[in-house]
LOKOL-93190 format. One record per residue (C-alpha): x, y, z. Coordinates in steps of 0.001 Angstrom, whole numbers, padded with zeros to 6 digits, always signed. Example, Ala and Ser with C-alpha at 12.3 -4.5 7.8 and 13.67 -1.06 7.14 Angstrom:
BEGIN
+012300-004500+007800 +013670-001060+007140 
***
This chain:
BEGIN
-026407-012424-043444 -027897-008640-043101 -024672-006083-043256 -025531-002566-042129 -023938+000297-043458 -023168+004240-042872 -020602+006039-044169 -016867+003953-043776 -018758+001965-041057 -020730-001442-041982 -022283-003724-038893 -022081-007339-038888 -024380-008070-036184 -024077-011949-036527 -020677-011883-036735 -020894-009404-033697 -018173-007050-035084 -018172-003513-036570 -015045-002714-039351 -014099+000679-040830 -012748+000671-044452 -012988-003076-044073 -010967-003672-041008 -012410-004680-037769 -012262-002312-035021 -012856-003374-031662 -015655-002267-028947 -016318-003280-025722 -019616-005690-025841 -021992-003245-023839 -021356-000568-026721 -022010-003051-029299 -025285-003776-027464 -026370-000352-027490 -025164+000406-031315 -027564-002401-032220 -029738-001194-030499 -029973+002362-031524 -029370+000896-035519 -032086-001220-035002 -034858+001320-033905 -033407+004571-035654 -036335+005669-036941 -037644+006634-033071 -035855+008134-030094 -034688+004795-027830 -035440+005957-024212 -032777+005547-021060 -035957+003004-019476 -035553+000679-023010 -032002+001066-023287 -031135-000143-019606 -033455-003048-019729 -032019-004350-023204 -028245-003538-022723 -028102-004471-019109 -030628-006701-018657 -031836-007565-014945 -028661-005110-013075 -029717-002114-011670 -026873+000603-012583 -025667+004120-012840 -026977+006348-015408 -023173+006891-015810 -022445+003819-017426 -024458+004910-019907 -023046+008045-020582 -019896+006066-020781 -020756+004265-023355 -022306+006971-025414 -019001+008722-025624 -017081+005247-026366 -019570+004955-029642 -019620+009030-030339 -015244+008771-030408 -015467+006099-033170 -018109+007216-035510 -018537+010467-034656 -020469+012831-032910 -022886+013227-035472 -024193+009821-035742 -026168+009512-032186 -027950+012732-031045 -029272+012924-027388 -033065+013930-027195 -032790+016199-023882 -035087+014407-021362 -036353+011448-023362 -033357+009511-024664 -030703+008872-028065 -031198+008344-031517 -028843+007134-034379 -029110+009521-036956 -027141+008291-039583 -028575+007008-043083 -028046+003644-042675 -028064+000938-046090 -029068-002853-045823 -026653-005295-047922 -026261-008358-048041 -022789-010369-047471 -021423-011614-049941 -018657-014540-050002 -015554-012711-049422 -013617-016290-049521 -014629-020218-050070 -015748-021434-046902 -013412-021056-044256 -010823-024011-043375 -010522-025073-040200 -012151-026924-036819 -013039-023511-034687 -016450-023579-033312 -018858-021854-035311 -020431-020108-032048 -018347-017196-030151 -017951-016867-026432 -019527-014031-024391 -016566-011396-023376 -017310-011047-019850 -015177-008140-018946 -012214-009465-021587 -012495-006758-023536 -009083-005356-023131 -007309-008658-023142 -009391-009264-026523 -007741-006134-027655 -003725-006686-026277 -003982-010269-027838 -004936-009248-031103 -002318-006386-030848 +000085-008827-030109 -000512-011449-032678 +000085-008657-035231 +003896-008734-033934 +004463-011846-032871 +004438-015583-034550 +003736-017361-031072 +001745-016136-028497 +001296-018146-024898 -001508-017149-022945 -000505-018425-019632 -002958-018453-016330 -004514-021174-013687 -006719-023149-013825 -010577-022593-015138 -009040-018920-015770 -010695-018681-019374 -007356-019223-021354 -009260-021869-023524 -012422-019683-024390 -010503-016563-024754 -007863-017951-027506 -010583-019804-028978 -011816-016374-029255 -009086-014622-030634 -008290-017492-033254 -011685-016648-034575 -011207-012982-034503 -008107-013270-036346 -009640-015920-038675 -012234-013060-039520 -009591-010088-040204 -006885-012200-042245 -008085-015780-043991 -005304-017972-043535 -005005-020601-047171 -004550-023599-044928 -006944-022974-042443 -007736-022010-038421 -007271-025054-036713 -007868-025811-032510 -005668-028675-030896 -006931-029940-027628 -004401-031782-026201 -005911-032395-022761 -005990-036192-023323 -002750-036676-024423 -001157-038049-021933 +002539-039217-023300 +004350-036984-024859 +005386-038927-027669 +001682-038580-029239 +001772-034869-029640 +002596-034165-033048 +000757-037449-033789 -002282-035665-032168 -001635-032396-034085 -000866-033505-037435 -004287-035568-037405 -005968-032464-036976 -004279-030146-039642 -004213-033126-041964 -001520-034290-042127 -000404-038109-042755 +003107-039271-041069 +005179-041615-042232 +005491-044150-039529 +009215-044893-040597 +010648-041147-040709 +010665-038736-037655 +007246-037536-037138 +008599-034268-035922 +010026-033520-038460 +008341-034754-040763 +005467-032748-039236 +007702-029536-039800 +008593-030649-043623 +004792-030737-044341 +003339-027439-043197 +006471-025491-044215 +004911-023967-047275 +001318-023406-045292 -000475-020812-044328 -002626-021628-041271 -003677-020479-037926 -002651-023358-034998 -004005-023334-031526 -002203-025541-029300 -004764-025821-025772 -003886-026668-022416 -000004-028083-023045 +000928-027925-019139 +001359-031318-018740 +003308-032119-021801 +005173-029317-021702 +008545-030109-023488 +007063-031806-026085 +005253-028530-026612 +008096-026615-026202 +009655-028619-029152 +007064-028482-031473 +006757-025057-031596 +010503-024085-031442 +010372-026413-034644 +007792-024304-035991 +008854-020931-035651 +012616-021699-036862 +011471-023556-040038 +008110-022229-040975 +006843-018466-042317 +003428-018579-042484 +002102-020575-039480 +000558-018476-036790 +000669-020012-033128 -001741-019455-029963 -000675-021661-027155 -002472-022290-024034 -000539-023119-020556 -000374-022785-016725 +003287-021947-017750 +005292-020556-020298 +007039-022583-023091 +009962-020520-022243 +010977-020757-026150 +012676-018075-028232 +010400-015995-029806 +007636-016715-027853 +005313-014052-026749 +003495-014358-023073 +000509-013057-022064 -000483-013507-018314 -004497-013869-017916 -005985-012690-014704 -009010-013892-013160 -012016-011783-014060 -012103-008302-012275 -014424-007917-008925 -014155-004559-006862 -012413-005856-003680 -014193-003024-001809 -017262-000509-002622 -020515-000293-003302 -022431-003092-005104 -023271-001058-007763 -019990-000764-008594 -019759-003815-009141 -022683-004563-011377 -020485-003994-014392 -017329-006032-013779 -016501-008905-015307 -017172-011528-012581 -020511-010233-011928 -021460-010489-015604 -020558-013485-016438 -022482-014727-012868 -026170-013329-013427 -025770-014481-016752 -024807-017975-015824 -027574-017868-013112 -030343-016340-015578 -029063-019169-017986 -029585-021966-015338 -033059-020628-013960 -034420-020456-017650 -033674-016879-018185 -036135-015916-015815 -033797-014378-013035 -033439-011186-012229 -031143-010594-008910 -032932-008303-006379 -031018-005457-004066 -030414-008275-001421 -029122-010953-004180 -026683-008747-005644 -024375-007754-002695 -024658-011859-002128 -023347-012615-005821 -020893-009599-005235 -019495-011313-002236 -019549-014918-004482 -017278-013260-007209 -015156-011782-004510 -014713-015608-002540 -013900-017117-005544 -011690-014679-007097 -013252-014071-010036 -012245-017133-011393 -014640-018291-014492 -014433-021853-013879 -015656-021392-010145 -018437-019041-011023 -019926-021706-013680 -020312-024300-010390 -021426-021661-008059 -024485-020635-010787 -025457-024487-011210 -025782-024490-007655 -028202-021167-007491 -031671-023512-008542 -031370-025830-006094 -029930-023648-002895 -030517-019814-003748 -027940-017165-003974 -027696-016517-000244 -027458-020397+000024 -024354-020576-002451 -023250-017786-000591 -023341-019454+003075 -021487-022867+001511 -018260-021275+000047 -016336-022372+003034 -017067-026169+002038 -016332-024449-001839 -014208-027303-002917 -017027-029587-002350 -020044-027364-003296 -018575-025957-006929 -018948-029536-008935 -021460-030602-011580 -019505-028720-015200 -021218-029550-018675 -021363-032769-019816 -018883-032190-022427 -016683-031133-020300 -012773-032363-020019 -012467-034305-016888 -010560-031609-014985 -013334-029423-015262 -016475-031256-013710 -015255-029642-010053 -013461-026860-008869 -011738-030134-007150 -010669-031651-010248 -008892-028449-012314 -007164-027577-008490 -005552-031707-008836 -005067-031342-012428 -002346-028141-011642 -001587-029816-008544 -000137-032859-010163 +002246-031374-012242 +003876-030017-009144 +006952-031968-008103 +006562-033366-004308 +008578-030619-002934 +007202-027645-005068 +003581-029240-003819 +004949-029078-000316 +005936-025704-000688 +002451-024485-001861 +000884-026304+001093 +002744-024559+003939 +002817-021149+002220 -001437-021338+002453 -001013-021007+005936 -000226-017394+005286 -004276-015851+005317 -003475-012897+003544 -000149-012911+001677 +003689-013368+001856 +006660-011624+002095 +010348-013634+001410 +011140-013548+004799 +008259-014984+005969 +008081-017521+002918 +011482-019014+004101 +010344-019603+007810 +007373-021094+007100 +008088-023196+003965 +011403-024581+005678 +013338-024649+002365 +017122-023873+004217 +018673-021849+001315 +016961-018491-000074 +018044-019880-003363 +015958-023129-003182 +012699-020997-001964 +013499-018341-004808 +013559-021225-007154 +010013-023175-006007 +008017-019982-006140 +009332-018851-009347 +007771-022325-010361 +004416-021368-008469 +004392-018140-010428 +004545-019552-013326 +002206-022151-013062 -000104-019458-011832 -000497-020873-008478 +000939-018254-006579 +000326-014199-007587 +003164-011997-007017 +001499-008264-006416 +002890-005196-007664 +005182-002918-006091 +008810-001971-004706 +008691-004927-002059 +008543-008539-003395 +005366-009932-002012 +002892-012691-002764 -000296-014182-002182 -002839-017483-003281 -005922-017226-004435 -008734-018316-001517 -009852-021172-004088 -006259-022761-004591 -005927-021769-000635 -008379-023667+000083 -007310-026226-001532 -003799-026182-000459 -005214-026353+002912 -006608-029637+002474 -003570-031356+001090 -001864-029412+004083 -004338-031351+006341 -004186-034762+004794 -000533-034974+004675 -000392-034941+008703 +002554-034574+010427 +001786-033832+013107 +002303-030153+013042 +000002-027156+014372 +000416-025158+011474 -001557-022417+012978 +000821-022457+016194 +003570-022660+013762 +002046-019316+011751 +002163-017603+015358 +005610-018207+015310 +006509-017268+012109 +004519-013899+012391 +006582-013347+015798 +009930-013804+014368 +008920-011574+011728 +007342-008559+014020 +011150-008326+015781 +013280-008522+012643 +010668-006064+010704 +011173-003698+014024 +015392-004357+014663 +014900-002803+010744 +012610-000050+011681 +010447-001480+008621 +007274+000117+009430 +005848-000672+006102 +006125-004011+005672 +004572-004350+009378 +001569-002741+007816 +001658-005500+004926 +001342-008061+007588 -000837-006586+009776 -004273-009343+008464 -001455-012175+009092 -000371-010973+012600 -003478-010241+013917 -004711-014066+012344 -001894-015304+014364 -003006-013253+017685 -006402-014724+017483 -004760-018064+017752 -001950-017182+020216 -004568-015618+022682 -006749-018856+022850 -004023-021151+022860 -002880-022526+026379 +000662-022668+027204 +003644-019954+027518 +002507-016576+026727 +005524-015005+025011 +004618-015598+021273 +000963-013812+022435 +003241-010745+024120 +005526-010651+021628 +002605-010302+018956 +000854-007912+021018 +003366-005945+022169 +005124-005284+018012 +001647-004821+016856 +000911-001955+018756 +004089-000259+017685 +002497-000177+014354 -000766+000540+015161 -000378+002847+017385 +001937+005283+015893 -000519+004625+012560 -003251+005807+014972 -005105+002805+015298 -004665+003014+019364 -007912+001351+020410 -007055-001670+018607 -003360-001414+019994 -004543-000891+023414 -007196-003790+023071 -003893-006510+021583 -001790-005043+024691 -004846-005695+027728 -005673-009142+026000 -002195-010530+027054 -001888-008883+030387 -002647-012098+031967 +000176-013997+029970 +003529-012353+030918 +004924-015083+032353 +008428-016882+033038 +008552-017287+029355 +009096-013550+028374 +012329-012470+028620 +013126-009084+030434 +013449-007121+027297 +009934-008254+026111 +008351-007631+029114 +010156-004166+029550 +008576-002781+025969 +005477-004058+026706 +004860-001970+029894 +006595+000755+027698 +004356+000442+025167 +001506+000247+027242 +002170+003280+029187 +002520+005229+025802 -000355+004559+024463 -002650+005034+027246 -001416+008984+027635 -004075+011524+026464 -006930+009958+028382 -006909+006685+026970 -006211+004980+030226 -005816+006157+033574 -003108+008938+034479 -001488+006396+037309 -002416+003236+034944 -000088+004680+032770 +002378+006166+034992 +003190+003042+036964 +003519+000736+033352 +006212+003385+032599 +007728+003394+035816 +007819-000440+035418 +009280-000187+032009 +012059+001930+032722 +013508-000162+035833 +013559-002945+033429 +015481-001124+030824 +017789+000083+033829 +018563-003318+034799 +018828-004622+031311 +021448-001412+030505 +019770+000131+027941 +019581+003796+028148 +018023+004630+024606 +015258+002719+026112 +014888+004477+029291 +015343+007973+027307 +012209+007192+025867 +011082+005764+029089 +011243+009349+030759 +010254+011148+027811 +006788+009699+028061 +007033+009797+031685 +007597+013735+031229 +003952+013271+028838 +002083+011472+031030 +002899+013630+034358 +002031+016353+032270 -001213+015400+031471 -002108+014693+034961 -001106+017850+036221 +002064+017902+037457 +004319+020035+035237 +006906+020016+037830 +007165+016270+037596 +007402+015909+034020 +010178+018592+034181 +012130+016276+036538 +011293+013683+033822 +012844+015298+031306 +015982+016388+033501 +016013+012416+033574 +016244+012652+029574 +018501+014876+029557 +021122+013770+031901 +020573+009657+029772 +021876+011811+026493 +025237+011235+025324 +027120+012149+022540 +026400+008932+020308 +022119+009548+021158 +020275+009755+018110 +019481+013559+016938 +015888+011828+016517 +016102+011343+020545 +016783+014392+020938 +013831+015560+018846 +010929+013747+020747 +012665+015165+023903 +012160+018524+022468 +009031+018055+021105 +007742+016950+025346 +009598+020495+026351 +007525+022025+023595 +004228+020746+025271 +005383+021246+029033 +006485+024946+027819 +003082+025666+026031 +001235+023906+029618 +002735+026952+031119 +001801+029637+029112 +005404+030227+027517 +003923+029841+024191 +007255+032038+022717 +009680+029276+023945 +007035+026457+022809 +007368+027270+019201 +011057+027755+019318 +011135+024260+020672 +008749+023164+018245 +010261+024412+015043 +013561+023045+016692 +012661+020033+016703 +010746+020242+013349 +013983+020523+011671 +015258+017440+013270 +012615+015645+012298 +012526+016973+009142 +016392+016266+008455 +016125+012550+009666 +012954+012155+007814 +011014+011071+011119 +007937+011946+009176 +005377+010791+011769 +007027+013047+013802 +007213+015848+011426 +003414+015632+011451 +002916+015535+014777 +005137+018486+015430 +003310+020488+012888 -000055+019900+014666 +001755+020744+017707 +002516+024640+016044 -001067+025047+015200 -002473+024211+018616 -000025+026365+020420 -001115+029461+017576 -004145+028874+018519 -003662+029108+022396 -002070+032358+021764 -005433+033484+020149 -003945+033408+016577 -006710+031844+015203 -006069+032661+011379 -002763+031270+011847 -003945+028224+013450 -006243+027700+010870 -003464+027808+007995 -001119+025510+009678 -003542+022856+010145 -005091+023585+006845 -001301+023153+005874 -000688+019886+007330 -003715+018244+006115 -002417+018813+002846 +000319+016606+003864 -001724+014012+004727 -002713+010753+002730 -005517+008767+003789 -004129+005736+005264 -004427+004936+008675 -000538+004473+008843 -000919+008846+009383 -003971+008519+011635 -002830+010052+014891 -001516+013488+012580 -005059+013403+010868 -006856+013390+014266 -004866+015811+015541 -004738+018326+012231 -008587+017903+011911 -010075+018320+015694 -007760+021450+015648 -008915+023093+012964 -012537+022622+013677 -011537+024377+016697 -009562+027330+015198 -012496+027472+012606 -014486+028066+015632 -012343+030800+017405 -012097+032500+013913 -015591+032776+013829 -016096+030411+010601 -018859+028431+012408 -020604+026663+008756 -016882+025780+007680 -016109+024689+011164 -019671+022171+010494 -018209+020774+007393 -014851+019522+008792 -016849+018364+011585 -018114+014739+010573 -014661+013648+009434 -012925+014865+012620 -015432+013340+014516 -014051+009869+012226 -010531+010814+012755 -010795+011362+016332 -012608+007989+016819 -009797+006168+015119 -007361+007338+016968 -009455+006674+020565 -009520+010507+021283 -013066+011272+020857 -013986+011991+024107 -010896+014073+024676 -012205+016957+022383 -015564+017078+023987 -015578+020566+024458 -014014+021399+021141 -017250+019998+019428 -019531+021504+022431 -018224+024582+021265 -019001+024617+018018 -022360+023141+018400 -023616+026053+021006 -022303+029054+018289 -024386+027212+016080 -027406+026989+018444 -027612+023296+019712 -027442+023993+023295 -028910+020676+024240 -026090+018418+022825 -023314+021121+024003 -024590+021002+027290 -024580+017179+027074 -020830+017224+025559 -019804+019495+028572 -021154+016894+030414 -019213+014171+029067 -015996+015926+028631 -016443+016636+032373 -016587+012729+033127 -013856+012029+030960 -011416+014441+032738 -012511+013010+035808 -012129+009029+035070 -009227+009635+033000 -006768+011683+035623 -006196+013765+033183 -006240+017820+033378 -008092+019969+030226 -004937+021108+028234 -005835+025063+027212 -007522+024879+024164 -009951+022459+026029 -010438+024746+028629 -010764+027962+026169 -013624+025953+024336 -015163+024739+028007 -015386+028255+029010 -016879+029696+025569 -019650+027200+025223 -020580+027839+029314 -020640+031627+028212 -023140+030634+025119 -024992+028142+027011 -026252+031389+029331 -027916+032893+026643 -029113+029156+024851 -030608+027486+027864 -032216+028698+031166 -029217+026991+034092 -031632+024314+035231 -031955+022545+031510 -027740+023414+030635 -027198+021695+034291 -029855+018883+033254 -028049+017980+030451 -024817+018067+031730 -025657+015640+033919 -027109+013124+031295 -023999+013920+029699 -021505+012552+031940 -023817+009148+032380 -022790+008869+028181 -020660+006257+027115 -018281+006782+024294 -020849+005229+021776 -023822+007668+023216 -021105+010529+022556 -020486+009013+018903 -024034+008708+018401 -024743+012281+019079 -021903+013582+017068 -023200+011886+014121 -026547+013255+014239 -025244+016461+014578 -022190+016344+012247 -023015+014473+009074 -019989+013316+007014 -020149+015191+004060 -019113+013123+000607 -015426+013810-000218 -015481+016483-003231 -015421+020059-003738 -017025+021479-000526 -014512+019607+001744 -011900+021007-000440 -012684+024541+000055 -012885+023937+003581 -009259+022803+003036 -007618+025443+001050 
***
């Protein structure tokens, strides 16, 4: 075997490892690719074109992962041992020696396969492991099923066989097939060589024997004989110095002194580009799996790749499930693998030959786990795959009917450590299955009968949990549950029967999504379930429903009256039901929506009504969005003084009781009524101020619509026309979100005629026009300001027959048409540096 050396640096290419003095260092498998590469050829420059189709054979990826790599290799040896040839490629350009290796120790001792596994993307577990065997005597490598524990401690034994020879030996226990406990040691001692006495305890006996030895022992796949396990290897590590143990499970050993290491499935982007994803792990270990199954002749085209991006992504990365899915790519194609992962469970079978039962199907390794559930921990895994996309506690306990919090706490601390539930990071507990073990759980849901509509049952569930998330004004975990409610809404709105778990979904939903912004989606759940208030909605569900309606249609979403009369509806409700927080807020957005119809004098009597429902005990946050309406209704009549007063007034409120939607929404407020007094340089800082407050969630979408179609306009009345065009394409976004587009017609006809494009501003006027007119609503003043500037441009831009032309096809546009034009005209420039400027 060939050793290559430079300096303190010698390759072992068989051996696929590089040391430095003598140790082993480790590097990522697509650096040693391209070190061997470079070694091999150093007396020529290796071009990008060569490099690409060696290293990363059949993907098509960024020249970035290149340079990525080049820095990984330049940080260990050096800068001075690759040197880039500017426009043609690298070349290793250190004096390399050829030795030969010579027999460091006798042959090795031990049963681990002579052949290593590919690293798919295990680099950095590769890495932690061997860390942590350098501390610890016992190491557990927990995970599910076909998760790669096997092939990665394999792995690692053979690593650490390499840096450290152990006297006694490196030595692999399988101990799938043994089935009763008692035959455990039995099992192990036969393969470390040991002979028991038949008449003395074979445990410890077992114990007495490799006492004085030095050896390596990998104990594989002990889930199902667990305390035997457990026993063995708390023997061990109280009696013995010198063994080093690697154990395999779906759950810990729970012994003292054990190490655990969780393994994850292999990483697939969850969103992005595909060629993003050409590099993960999941997607590496898939093309090669398929270019090992079509005779190494594959080579995934544009259209394949997003299909094997989506496989990874179905099957959760999960290494086991990827091996079926590529024996399945000969016979049906990528797209056809692709089209059959609902039936997955039936589809992913046919493992190698010498293959352990359990792994011949995705079916098989899913019952092997599954059976060393207990009944009612198995009956707890089926009813919590109802869930679609997660679980919280709360909604854990409904569904899985365990009584007690306790006895729930206690069967999915079992599922998490069997690996069969995933408990995702962050401040809120909160949980989730795999689609695969989903799937599966399904299944057994399905065959167990019952009788039960689970999916009627999820509807209530995801009810229950909409009123106690909003009597806790828990906004946040709403938003977590948002994929489960609206699975739950599909259901409710098809299903026959009483409406009220429909109107209750509806109805809670939009109080997230709309005050997140997403009002079109919110307006859409609300309409949908019109038809089902019926005797089976109480009073108080029927009263915020017409509320909620009314709210969200203000601004031009619906009709003026539309939402006028839901309101009016609402707040008799709430009169008869006694609840005069409710009607507050009632006449508050009775006060709005008057107001933008055109009748100031109404909404004043509104708010009079708001007034006179305030008592001592109402909320100082009341009293805020009551301000913030006399803020608008001031600024609608031109007493812009008083308007900010009222504003910053109720800024502080909001501000002191943390109401931070409303703190956004008030500061968008200042900046519109800046730049209706013809501040335009202050406009432009305030909203350039509040975007800076913004994340980019849709939770703040509303704010973001409103801070970014307002300072496109003040950019506009300040005369910075180009910057104006850069914000443009995301506020058009924004705006769109939130179901405002066509209400800032004129803002963006504006802009487009000071930058020449008389055409689409004429068309704009056109459908801003139309939109005032079907909505009821009146132009608020910056609308009319921008109206009136872009008529005034439109003189000089296009002779009156063409601007009245277009005006006319204007106001025949839909809301798509007015997209449509938008985004010809304002293309959404990538976020970076220009964007930023614009910004600050």
């Amino acid at each position: 075997m060939d050793v290559l050396q430079f300096g303190r640096f010698e390759i072992r290419p068989e051996q696929r490892q590089v040391r430095a003095d003598g140790v082993p260092v480790p590097l990522g498998s697509r650096a040693l690719d391209l070190l061997l590469l470079l070694v091999r050829h150093r007396d020529r420059v290796v071009g990008k074109d060569e490099i690409f189709s060696q290293v990363w054979p059949g993907l098509v990826v960024e020249e970035n992962n290149l340079s990525v790599q080049i820095y990984a290799l330049r940080r260990l040896l050096g800068t001075e041992t690759i040197g880039t040839v500017t426009g043609r490629g690298y070349r290793f350009t250190a004096q390399v020696r050829i030795t030969s290796a010579t027999a460091e120790t006798d042959e090795p001792r031990g049963n681990l396969p002579a052949r290593r596994a590919d690293l798919f993307g295990r680099e950095a577990e590769l890495a932690h492991l061997l860390t942590q065997c350098e501390r610890a005597a016992c190491i557990t490598l927990c995970g599910m099923a076909g998760v790669g524990k096997t092939a990665l401690a394999t792995l690692v034994a053979q690593r650490l066989a390499d840096l450290r020879p152990f006297a006694d030996g490196a030595w692999r226990v399988d101990l799938t097939e043994v089935r009763d406990p008692a035959w455990l040691v039995p099992a192990v001692a036969e393969v470390v060589g040991v002979e028991l006495d038949a008449q003395t305890d074979a445990l410890k006996e077992l114990v007495a024997q490799l006492r004085h030895r030095q050896l390596l022992l990998v104990l594989d796949n002990c889930e199902h004989v667990i305390e035997a396990a457990a026993q063995l290897v708390q023997a061990l590590l109280a009696t013995t110095a010198r063994v080093m143990l690697i154990t395999t499970s779906q759950e810990p050993l729970r012994v003292s002194g054990e190490t655990v290491v969780r393994l994850d499935p292999l990483v697939v982007p969850h969103t992005g580009p595909v060629d993003d994803a050409a590099d993960c792990g999941a997607m590496r270990m898939l093309v090669a799996r398929v270019r090992a199954a079509m005779g190494g002749s594959f080579a995934p085209m544009s259209g394949e790749l997003a299909d094997m991006v989506e496989i990874c992504r179905q099957l959760d990365g999960i290494p086991l499930a990827l091996e079926f899915a590529a024996s399945r790519v000969p016979l049906l194609g990528v797209s056809g693998v692709r089209s059959r992962l609902n039936d997955r469970l039936r589809l992913l079978v046919g493992g190698a030959r010498g293959a352990p039962k359990r792994h011949r199907s995705l079916q098989a390794a899913l019952e092997w786990s599954h059976q060393l559930l207990s009944p009612r921990t198995q009956g707890v895994l089926h009813r919590l795959a109802v869930f679609p996309s997660g679980f919280s506690i709360e909604g854990a306990q409904l569904i899985a009917d365990t009584g007690e919090e306790a006895e729930l706490l206690e069967q999915l601390d079992i599922l998490v450590d069997r690996s069969l539930v995933v408990r995702d990071a962050g401040p809120r507990a909160r949980y989730r299955i795999l689609e695969t073990t989903r799937a599966f759980a399904l299944d057994c849901l399905a065959a167990a009968g019952g009788g039960i509509d689970w999916q009627a049952r999820l509807a209530q569930v995801m009810a229950e949990l909409c009123v106690t998330a909003a009597r806790r004004r828990d906004t946040a975990w709403m938003w977590q549950e948002m994929p489960n409610l609206r699975a739950a809404f599909s259901w409710a709105t098809a299903a026959t029967g009483p409406g009220a778990t429909a109107v209750t979904l509806a109805t809670y939903a939009s109080v997230v999504l709309g005050a997140g912004g997403a009002l079109s989606e919110a307006l859409n759940m609300l309409r949908l379930v019109s038809s089902r208030l019926d005797e089976s909605c109480p009073p108080a569900l029927v009263a915020r429903y017409w509320h909620w309606l009314g709210r969200l249609g203000v601004e031009g979403r619906l009709p003026s009256s539309t939402c006028i009369e839901a309101l009016q509806r609402a707040d008799a409700l709430f009169a008869a039901l006694n609840e005069p927080r409710h009607r507050h807020a009632c006449q508050r957005h009775l006060a709005e929506a008057e107001l933008r119809s055109g009748h100031p004098d109404r909404a004043e009597q509104h708010l009079a009504s708001a007034c006179d429902l305030e008592k001592a005990d109402m909320s100082p946050a009341d009293r805020m969005r009551r301000q913030r309406v006399q803020a608008l209704l001031a600024s609608a009549r031109g007493r812009h003084t008083e308007a900010l007063r009222l504003a910053h007034s109720a800024l502080e409120l909001a501000e002191g009781g943390s109401v931070d939607r409303y703190r956004l929404l008030l500061m968008a407020d200042i900046g519109w009524t800046h730049l209706q007094m013809g501040q335009a340089a202050s406009a432009v800082g305030a909203f350039r101020n509040l975007l800076l407050h913004l994340d980019h969630s849709i939770r703040q979408g509303l704010a973001r619509a409103r801070a970014l179609s307002g300072l496109t306009a003040a950019l506009v009345a300040a005369g910075q026309v180009d910057d104006a065009a850069r914000v443009a394409g995301r506020t058009v976004h924004a705006l769109q979100q939130a179901n405002l587009l066509c209400s800032r017609c004129e803002v963006f006809a504006w802009l487009l005629a000071a930058k020449g494009n008389g055409i689409a501003a004429a068309q704009l006027i056109g459908a801003g026009d139309a939109f005032t007119a079907g909505s009821e609503t009146e132009r608020d003043p910056i609308s009319q300001l921008a109206r009136a500037r872009t008529m005034a441009l439109l003189e000089k831009l296009l002779p009156a027959d063409d601007t009245n032309y277009w005006q006319a096809q204007g106001a025949i546009s839909d809301e798509n048409h007015v997209r449509q034009l938008l985004e010809r005209a304002f293309v959404t420039p990538p976020q970076g540096d220009d964007f930023e400027d614009t910004l600050t």
